[in-house]
C-alpha positions, 0 to 999 in steps of 0.5 A, a space after each residue: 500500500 505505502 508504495 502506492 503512495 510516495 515518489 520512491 518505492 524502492 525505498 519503503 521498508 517494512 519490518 515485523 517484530 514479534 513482541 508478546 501476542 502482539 506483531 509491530 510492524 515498522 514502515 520506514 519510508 524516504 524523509 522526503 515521502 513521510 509526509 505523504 504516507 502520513 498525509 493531512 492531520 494523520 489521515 493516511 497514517 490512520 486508514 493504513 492503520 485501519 486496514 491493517 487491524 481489520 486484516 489482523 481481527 480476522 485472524 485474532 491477532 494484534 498488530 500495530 503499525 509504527 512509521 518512521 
């Protein structure tokens, strides 16, 4: 998804680290990207994460979603 969104996707990352029953996961984008992958007043930030925890509900786990 985040790749959709900023100007270059060879530099989206994505990390997952497992930490008691619950699954973080880091995105890390170009500095010059991060506003777009936040977008205006955490809109973005907030439907990337909203996808992500109604994915994560259907297999009864947890999952939160870190940007940076």
């Amino acid at each position: 998804m985040a790749r959709a969104l900023v100007d270059n996707p060879d530099q989206v990352v994505v990390a997952e680290t497992v930490k008691d029953d619950e699954i973080i996961l880091e995105l890390t984008v170009a500095p010059s990207d991060m506003g777009k992958v936040i977008g205006k007043q955490g809109r973005i930030a907030k439907a990337i994460r909203s996808v992500v925890k109604a994915a994560a509900s259907k297999e009864d786990k947890k999952v939160t979603v870190e940007i940076q």
